[in-house]
C-alpha positions as CSV (number, residue, x, y, z in Angstrom):
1,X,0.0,0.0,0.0
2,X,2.8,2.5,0.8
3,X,4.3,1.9,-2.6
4,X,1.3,2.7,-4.3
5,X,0.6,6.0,-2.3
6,X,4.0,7.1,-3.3
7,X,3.8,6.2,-7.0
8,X,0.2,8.2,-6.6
9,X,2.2,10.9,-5.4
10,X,5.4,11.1,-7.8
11,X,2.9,10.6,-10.6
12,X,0.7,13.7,-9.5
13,X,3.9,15.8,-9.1
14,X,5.3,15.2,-12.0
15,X,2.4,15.8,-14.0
16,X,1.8,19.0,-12.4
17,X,5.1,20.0,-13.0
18,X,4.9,18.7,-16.8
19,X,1.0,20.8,-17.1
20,X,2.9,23.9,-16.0
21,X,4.7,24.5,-19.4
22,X,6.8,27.6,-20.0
23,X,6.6,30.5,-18.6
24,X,4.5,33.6,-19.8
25,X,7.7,35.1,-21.2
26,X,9.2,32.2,-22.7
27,X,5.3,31.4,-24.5
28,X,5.3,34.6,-25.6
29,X,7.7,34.4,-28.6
30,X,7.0,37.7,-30.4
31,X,7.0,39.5,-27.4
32,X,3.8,41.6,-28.0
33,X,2.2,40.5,-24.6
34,X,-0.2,38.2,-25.3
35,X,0.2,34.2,-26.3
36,X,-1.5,33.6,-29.7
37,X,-2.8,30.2,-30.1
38,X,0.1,29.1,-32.6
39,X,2.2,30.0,-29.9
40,X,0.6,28.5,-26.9
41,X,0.1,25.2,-29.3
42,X,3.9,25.5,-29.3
43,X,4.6,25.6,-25.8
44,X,1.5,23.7,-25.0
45,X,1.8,20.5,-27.2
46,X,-0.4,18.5,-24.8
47,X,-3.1,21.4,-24.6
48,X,-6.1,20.6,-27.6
49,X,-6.9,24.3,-29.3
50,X,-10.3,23.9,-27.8
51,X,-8.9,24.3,-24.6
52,X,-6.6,27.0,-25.4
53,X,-9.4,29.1,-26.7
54,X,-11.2,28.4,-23.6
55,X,-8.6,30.4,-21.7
56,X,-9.2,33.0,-23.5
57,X,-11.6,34.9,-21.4
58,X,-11.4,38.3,-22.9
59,X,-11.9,36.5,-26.2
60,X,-9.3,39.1,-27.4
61,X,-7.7,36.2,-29.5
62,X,-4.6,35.8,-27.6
63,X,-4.1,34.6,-23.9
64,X,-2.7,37.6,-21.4
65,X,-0.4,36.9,-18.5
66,X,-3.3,36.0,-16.6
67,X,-5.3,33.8,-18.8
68,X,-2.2,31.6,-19.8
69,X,-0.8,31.5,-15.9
70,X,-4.8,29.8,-15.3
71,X,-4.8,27.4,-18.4
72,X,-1.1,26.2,-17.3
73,X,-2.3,26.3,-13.6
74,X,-5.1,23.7,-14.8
């Protein structure tokens, strides 16, 4: 039983730290302050584009600081 608690728990730390992605700064290639959906696909591989645009709460098109620290949070 102990074994299996600690592969629960290696398993759920590693894919919380593998969900987390880049950072904002390193997602946001061009620099222009928001993540556009090529580039959170990029940084985002596992992340389906319906999800992506999900994050996008403004619905401005691109994901802001806020909206990609949330999706990557997730």
């Amino acid at each position: 039983m102990k074994k299996i608690i600690t592969a629960l728990t290696v398993a759920l730390f590693t894919t919380a730290a593998y969900a987390a992605g880049p950072s904002f700064a390193e997602a946001d290639v061009n620099q222009d302050g928001l993540v556009s959906m090529e580039e959170a696909k990029v940084a985002l591989p596992d992340a389906d584009e319906a999800k992506i645009a999900a994050a996008d709460a403004n619905g401005d098109g691109g994901l802001n600081e806020e909206e990609y620290t949330a999706l990557t949070a997730s």
